[in-house]
PDB file of N, CA, C, O and CB in Angstrom:
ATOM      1  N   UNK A   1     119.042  46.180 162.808  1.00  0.00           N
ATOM      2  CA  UNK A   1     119.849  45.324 163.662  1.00  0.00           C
ATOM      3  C   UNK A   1     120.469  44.227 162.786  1.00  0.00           C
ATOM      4  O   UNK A   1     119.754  43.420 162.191  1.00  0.00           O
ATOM      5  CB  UNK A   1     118.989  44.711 164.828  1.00  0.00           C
ATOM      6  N   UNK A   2     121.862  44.206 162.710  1.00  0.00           N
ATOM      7  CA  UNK A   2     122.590  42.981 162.013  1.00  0.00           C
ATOM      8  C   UNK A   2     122.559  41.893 162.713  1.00  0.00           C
ATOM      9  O   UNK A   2     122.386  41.946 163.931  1.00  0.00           O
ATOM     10  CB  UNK A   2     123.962  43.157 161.721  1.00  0.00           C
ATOM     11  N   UNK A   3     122.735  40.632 161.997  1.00  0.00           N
ATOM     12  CA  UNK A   3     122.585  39.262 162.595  1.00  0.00           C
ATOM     13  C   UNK A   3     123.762  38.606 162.505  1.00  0.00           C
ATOM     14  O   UNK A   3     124.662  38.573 161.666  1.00  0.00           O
ATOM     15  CB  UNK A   3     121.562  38.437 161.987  1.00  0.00           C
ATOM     16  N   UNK A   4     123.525  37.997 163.738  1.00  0.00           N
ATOM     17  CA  UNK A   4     124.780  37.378 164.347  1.00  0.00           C
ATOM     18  C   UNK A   4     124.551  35.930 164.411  1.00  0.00           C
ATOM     19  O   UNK A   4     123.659  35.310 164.991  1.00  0.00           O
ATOM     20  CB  UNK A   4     125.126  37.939 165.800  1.00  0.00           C
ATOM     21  N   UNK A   5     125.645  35.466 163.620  1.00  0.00           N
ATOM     22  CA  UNK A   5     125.890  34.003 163.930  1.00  0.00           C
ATOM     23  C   UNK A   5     126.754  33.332 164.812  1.00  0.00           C
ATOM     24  O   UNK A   5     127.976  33.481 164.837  1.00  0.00           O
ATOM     25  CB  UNK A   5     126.193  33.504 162.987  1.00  0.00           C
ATOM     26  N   UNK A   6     126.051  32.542 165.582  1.00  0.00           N
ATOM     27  CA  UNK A   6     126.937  32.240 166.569  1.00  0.00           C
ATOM     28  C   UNK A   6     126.784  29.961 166.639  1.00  0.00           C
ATOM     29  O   UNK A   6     125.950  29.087 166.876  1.00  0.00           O
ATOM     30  CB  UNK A   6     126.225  33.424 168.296  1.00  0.00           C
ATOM     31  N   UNK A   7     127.913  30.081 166.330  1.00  0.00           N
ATOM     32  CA  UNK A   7     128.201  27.941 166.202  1.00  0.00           C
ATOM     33  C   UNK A   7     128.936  28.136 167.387  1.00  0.00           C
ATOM     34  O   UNK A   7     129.688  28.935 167.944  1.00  0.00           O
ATOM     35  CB  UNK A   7     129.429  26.875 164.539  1.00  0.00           C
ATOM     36  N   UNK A   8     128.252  26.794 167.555  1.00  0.00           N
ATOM     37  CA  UNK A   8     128.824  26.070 169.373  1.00  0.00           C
ATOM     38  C   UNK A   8     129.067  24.437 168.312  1.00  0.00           C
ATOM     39  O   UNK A   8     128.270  24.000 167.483  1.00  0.00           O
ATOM     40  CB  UNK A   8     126.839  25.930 171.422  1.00  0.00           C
ATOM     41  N   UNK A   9     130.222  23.920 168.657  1.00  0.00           N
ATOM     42  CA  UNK A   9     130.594  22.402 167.935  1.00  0.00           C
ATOM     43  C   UNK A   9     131.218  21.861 169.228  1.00  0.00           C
ATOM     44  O   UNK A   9     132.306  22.298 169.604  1.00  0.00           O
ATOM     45  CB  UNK A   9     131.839  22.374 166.391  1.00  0.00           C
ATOM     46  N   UNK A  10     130.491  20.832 169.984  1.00  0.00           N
ATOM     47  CA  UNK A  10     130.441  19.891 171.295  1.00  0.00           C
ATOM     48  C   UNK A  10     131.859  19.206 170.304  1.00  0.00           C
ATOM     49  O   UNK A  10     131.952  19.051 169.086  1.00  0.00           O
ATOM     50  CB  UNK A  10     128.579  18.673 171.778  1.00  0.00           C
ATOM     51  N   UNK A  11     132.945  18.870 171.543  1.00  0.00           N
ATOM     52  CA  UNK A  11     133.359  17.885 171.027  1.00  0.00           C
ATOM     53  C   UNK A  11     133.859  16.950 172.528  1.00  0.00           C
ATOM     54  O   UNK A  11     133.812  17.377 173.682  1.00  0.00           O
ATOM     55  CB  UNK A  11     134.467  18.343 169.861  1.00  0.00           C
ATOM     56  N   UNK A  12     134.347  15.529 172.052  1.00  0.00           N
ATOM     57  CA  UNK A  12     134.930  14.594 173.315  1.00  0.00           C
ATOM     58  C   UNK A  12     135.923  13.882 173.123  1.00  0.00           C
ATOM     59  O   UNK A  12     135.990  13.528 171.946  1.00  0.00           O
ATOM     60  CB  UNK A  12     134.096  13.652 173.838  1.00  0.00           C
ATOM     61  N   UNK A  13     136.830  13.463 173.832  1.00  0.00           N
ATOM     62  CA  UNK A  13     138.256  12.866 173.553  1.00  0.00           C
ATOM     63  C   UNK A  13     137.871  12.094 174.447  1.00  0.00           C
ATOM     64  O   UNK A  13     137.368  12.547 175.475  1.00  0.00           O
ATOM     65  CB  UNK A  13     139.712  13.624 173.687  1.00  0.00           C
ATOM     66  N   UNK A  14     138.075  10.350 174.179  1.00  0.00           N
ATOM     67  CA  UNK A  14     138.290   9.435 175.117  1.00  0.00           C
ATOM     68  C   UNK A  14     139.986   8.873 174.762  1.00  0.00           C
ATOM     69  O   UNK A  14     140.334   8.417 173.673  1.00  0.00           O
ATOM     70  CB  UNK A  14     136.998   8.247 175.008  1.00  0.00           C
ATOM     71  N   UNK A  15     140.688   9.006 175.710  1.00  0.00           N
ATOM     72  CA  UNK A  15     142.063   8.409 175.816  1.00  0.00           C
ATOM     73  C   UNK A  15     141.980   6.549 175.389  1.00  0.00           C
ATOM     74  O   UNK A  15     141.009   5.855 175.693  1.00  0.00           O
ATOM     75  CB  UNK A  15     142.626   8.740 177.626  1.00  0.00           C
ATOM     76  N   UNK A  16     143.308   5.984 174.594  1.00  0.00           N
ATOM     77  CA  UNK A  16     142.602   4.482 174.422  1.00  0.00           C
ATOM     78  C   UNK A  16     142.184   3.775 174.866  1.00  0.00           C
ATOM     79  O   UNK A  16     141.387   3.091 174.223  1.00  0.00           O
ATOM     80  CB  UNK A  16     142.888   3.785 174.160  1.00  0.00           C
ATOM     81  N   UNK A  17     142.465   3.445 176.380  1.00  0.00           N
ATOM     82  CA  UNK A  17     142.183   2.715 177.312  1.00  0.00           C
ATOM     83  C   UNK A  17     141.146   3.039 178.063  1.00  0.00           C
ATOM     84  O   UNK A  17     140.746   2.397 179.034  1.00  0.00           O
ATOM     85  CB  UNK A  17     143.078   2.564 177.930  1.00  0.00           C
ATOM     86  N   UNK A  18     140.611   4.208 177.560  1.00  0.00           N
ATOM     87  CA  UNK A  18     138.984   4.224 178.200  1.00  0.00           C
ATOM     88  C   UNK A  18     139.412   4.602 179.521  1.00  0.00           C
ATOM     89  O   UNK A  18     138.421   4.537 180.248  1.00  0.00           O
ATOM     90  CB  UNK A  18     137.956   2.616 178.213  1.00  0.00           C
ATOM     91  N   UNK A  19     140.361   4.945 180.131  1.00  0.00           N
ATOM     92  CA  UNK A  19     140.124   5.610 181.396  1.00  0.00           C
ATOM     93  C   UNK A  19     139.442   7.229 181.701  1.00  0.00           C
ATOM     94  O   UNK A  19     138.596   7.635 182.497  1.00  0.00           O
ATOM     95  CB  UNK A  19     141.434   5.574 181.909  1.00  0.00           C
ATOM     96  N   UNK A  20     140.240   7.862 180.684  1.00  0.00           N
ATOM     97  CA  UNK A  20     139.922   9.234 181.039  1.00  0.00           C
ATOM     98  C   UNK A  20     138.471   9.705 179.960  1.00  0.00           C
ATOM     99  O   UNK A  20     138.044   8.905 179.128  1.00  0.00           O
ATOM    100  CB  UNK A  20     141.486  10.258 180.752  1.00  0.00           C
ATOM    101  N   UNK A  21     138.003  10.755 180.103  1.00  0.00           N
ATOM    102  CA  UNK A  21     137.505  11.758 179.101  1.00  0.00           C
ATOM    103  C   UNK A  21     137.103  13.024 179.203  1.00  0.00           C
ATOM    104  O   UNK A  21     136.429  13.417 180.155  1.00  0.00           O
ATOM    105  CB  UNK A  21     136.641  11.380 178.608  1.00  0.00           C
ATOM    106  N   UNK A  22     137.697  14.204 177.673  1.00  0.00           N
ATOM    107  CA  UNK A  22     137.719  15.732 178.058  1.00  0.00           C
ATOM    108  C   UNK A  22     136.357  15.845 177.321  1.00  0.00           C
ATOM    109  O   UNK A  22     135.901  14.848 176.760  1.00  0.00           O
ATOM    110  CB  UNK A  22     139.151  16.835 177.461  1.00  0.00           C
ATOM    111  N   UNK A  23     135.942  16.585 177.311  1.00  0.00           N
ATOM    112  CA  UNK A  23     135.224  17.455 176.561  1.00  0.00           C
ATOM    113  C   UNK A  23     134.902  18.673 176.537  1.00  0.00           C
ATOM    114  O   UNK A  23     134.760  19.285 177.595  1.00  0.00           O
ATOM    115  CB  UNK A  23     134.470  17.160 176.496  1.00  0.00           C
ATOM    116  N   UNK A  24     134.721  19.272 175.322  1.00  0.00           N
ATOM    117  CA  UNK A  24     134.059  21.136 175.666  1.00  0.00           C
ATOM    118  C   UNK A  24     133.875  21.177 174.462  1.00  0.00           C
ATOM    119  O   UNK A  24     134.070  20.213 173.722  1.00  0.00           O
ATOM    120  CB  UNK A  24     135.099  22.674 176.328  1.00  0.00           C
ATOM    121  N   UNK A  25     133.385  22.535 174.010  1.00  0.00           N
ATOM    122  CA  UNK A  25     133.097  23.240 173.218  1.00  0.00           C
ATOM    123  C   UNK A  25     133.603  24.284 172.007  1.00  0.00           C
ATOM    124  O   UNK A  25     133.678  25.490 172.242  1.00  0.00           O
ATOM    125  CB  UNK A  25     132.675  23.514 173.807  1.00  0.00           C
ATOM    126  N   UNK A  26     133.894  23.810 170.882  1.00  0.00           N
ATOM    127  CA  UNK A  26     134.683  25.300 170.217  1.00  0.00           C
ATOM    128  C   UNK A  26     133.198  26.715 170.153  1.00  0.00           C
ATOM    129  O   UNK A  26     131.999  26.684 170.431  1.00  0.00           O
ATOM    130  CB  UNK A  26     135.442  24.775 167.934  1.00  0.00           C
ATOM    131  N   UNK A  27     133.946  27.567 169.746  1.00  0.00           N
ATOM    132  CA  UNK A  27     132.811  28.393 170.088  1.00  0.00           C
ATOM    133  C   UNK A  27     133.404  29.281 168.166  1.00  0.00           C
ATOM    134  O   UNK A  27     134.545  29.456 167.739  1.00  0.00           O
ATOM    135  CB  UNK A  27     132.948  29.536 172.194  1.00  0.00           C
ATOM    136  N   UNK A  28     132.280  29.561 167.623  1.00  0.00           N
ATOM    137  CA  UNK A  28     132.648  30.651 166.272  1.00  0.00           C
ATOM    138  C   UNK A  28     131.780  31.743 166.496  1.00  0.00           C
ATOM    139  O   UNK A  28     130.620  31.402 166.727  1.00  0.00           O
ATOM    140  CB  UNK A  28     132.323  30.044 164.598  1.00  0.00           C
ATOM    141  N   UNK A  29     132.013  33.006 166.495  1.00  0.00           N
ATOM    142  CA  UNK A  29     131.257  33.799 166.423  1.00  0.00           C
ATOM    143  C   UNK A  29     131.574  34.527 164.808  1.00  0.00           C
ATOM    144  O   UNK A  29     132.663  34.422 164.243  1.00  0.00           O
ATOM    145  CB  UNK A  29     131.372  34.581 167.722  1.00  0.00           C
ATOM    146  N   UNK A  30     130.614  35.118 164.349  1.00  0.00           N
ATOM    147  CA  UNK A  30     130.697  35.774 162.592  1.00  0.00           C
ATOM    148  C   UNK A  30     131.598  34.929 162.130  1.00  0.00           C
ATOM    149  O   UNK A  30     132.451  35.779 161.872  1.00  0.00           O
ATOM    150  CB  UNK A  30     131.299  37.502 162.229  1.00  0.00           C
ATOM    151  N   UNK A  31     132.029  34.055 161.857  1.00  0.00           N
ATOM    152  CA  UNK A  31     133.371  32.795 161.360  1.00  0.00           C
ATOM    153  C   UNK A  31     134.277  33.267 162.123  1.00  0.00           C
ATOM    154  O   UNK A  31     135.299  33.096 161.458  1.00  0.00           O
ATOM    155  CB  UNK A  31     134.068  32.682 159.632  1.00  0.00           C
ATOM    156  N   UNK A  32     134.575  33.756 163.097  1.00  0.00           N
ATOM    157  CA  UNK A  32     135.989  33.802 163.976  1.00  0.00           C
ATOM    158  C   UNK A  32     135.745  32.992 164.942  1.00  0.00           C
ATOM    159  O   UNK A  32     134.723  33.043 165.627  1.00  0.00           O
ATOM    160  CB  UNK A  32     136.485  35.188 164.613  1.00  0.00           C
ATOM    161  N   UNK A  33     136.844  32.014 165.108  1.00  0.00           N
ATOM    162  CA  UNK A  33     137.110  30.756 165.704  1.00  0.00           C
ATOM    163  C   UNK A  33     137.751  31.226 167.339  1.00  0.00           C
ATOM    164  O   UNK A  33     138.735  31.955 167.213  1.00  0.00           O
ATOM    165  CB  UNK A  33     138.276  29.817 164.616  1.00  0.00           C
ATOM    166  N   UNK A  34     137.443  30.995 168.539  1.00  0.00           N
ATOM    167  CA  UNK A  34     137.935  30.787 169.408  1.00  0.00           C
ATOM    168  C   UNK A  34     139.447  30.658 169.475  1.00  0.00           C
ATOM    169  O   UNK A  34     139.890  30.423 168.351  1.00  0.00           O
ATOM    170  CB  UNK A  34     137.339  29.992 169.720  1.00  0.00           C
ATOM    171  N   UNK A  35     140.211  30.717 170.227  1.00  0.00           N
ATOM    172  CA  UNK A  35     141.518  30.336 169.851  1.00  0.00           C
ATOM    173  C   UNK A  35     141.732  28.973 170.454  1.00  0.00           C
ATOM    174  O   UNK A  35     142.619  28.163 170.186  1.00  0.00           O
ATOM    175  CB  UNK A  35     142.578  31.362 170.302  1.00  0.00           C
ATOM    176  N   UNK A  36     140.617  28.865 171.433  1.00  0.00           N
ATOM    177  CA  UNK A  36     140.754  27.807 172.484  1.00  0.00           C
ATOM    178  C   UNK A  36     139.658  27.338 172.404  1.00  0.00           C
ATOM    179  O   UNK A  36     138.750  28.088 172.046  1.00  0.00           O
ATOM    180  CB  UNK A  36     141.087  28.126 173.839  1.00  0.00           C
ATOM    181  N   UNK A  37     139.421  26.187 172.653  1.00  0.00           N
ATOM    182  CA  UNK A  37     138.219  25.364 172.755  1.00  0.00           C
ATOM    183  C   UNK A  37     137.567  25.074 174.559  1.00  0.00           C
ATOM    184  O   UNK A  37     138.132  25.032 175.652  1.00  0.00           O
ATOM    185  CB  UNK A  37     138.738  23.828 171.946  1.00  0.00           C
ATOM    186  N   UNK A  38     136.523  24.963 174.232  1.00  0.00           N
ATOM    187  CA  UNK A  38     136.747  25.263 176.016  1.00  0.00           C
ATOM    188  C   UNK A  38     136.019  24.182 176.866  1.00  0.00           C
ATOM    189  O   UNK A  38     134.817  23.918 176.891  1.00  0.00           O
ATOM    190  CB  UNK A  38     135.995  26.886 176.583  1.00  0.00           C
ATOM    191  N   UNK A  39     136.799  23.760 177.389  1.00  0.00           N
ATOM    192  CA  UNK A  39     137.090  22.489 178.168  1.00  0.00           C
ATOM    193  C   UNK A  39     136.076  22.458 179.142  1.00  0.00           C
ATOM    194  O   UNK A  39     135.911  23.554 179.678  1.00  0.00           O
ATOM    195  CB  UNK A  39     138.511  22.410 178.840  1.00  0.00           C
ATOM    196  N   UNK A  40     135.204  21.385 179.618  1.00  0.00           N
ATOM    197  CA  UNK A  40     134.219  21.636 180.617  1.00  0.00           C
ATOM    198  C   UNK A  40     132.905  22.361 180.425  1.00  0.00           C
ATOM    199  O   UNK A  40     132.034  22.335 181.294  1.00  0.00           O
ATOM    200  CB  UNK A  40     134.820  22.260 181.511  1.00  0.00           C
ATOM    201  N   UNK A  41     132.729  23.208 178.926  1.00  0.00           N
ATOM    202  CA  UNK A  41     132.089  24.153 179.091  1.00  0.00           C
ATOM    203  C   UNK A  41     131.778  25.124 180.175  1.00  0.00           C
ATOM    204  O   UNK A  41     130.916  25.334 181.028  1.00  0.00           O
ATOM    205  CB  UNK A  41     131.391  23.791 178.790  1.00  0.00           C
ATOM    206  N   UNK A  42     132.912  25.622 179.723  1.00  0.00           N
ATOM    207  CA  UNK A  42     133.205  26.939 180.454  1.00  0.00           C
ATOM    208  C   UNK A  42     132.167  27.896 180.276  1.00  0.00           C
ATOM    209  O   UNK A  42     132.459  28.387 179.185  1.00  0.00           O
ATOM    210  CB  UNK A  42     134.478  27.581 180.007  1.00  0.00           C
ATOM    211  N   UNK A  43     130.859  28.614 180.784  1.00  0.00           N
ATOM    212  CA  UNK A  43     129.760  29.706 180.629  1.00  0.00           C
ATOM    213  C   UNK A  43     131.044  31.085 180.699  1.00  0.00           C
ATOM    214  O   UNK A  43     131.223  31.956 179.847  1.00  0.00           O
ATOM    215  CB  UNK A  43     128.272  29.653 182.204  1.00  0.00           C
ATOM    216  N   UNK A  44     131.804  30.883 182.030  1.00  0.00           N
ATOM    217  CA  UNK A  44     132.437  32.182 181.895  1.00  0.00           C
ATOM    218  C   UNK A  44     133.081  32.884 180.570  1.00  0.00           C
ATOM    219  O   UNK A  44     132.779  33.933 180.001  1.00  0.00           O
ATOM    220  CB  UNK A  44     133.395  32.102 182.762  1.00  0.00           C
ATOM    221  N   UNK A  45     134.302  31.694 180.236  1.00  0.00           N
ATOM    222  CA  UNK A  45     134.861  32.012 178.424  1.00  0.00           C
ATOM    223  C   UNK A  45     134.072  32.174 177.301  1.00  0.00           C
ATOM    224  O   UNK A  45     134.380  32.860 176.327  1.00  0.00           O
ATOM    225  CB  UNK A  45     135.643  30.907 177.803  1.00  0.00           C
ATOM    226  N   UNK A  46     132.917  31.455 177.460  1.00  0.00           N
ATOM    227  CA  UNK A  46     132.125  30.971 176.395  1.00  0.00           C
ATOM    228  C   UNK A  46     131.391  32.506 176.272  1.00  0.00           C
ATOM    229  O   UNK A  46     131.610  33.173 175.261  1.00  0.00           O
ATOM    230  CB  UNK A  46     131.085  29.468 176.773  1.00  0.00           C
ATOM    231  N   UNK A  47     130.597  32.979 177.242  1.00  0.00           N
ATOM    232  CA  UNK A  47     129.892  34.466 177.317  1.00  0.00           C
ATOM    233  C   UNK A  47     131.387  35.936 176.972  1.00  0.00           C
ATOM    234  O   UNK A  47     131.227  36.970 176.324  1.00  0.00           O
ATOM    235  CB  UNK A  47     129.047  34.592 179.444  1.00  0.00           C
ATOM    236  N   UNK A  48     132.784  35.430 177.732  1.00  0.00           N
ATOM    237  CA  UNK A  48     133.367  36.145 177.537  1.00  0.00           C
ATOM    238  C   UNK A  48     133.806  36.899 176.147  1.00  0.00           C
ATOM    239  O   UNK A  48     133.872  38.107 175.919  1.00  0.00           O
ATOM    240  CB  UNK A  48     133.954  35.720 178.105  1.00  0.00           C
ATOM    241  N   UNK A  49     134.111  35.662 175.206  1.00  0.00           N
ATOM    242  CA  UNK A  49     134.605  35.790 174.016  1.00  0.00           C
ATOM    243  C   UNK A  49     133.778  35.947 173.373  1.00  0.00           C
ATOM    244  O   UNK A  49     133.926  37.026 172.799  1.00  0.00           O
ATOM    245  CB  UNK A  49     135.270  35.018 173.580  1.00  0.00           C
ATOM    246  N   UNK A  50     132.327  35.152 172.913  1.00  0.00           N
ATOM    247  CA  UNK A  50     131.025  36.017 172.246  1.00  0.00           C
ATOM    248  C   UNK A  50     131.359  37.383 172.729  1.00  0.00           C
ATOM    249  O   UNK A  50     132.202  37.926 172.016  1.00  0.00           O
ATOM    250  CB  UNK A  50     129.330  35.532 172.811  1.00  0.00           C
ATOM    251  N   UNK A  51     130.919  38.138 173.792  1.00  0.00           N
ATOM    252  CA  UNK A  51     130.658  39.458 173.912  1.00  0.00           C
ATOM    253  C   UNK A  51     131.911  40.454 173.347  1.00  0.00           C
ATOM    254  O   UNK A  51     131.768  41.521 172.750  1.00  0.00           O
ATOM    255  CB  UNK A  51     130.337  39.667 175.401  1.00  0.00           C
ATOM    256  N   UNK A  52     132.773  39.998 173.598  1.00  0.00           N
ATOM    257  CA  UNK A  52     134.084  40.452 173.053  1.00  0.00           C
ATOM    258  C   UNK A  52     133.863  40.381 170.903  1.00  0.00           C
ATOM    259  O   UNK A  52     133.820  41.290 170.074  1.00  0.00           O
ATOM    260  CB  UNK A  52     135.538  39.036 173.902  1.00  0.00           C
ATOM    261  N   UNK A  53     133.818  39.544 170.827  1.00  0.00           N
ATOM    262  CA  UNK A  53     133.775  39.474 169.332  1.00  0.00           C
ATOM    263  C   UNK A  53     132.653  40.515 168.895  1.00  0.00           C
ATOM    264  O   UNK A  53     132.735  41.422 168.067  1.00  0.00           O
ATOM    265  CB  UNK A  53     133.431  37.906 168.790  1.00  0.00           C
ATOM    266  N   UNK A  54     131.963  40.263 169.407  1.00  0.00           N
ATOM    267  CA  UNK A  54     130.501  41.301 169.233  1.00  0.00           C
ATOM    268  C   UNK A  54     131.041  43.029 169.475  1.00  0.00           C
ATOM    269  O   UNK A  54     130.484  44.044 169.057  1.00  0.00           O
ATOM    270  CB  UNK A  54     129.058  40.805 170.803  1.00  0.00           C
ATOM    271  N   UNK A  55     131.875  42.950 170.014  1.00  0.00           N
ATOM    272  CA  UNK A  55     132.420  44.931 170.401  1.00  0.00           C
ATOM    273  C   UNK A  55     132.428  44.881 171.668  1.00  0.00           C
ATOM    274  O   UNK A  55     133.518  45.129 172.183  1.00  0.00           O
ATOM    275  CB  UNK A  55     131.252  46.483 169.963  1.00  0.00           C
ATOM    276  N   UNK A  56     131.267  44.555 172.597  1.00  0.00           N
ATOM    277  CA  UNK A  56     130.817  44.557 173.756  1.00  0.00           C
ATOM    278  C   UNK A  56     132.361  45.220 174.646  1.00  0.00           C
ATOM    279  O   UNK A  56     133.273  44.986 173.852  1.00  0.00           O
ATOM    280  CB  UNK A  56     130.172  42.922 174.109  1.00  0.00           C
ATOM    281  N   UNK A  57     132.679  45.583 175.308  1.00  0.00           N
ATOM    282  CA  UNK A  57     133.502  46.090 176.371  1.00  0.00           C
ATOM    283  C   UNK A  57     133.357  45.303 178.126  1.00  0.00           C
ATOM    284  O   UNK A  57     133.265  45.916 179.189  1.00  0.00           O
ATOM    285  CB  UNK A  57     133.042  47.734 176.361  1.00  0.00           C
ATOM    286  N   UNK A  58     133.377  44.097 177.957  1.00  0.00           N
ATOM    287  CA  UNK A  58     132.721  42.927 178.944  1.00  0.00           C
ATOM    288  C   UNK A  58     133.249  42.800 180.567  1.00  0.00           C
ATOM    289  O   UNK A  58     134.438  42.479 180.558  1.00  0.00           O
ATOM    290  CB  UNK A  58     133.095  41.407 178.218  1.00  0.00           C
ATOM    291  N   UNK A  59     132.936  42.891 181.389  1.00  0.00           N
ATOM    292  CA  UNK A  59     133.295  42.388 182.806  1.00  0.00           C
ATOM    293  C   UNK A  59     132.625  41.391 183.560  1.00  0.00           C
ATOM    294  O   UNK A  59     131.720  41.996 184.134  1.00  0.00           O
ATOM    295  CB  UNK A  59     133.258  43.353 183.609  1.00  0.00           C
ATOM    296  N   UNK A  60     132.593  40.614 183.762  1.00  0.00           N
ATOM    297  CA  UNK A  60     131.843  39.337 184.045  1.00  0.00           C
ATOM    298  C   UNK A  60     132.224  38.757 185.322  1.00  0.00           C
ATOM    299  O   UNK A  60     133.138  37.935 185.262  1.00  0.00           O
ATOM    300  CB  UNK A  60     132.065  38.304 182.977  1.00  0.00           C
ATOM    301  N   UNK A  61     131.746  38.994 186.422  1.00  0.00           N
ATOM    302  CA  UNK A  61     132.125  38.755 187.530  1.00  0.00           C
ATOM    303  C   UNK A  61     131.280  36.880 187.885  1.00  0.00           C
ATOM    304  O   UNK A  61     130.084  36.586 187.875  1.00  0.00           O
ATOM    305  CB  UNK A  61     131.637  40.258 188.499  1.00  0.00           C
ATOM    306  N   UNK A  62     132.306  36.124 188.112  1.00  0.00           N
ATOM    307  CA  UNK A  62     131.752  34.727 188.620  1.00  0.00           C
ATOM    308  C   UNK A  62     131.990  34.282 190.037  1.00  0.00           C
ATOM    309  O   UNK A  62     133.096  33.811 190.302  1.00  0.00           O
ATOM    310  CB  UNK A  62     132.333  33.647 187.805  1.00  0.00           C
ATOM    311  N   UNK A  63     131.107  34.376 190.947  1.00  0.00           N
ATOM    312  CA  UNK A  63     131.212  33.647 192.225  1.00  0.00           C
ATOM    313  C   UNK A  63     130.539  32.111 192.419  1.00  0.00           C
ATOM    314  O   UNK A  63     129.571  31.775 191.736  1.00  0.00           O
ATOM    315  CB  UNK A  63     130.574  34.576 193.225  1.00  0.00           C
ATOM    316  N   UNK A  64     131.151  31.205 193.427  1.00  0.00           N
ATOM    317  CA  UNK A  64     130.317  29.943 193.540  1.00  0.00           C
ATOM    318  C   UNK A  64     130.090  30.192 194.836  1.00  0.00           C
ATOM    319  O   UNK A  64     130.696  30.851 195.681  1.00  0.00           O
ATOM    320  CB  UNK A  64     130.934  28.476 193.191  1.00  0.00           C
ATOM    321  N   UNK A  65     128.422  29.097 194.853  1.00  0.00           N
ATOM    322  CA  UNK A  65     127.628  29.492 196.317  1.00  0.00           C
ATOM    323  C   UNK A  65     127.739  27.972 196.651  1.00  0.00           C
ATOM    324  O   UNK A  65     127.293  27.540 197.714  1.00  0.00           O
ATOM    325  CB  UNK A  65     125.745  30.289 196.290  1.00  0.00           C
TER     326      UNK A  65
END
């Protein structure tokens, strides 16, 4: 079984005036970079694109209760 590296790098933007703030996550899987960083931490993108980089053939169904 080959090993997989997988970096998660948190990041946060506060606007100057301190009103707003984003944050999320870049995601690297084997050194391939996300194209997008993902805002909110997204579980859906975040599981999507790992499994994808990995070969995986992925469908990921998300409902809220």
């Amino acid at each position: 079984m080959s090993k997989v590296k997988i970096e998660l790098i948190n990041w946060d933007y506060k606007c100057a005036d301190g009103c707003c703030t984003d944050y999320g996550t870049k995601i690297i899987v084997n050194g391939v970079e996300a194209e997008n960083s993902y805002e909110g931490g997204s579980v859906y993108q975040s599981l999507e694109f790992t499994l994808k980089q990995l070969g995986f053939d992925v469908e990921i169904n998300e409902s809220h209760e």
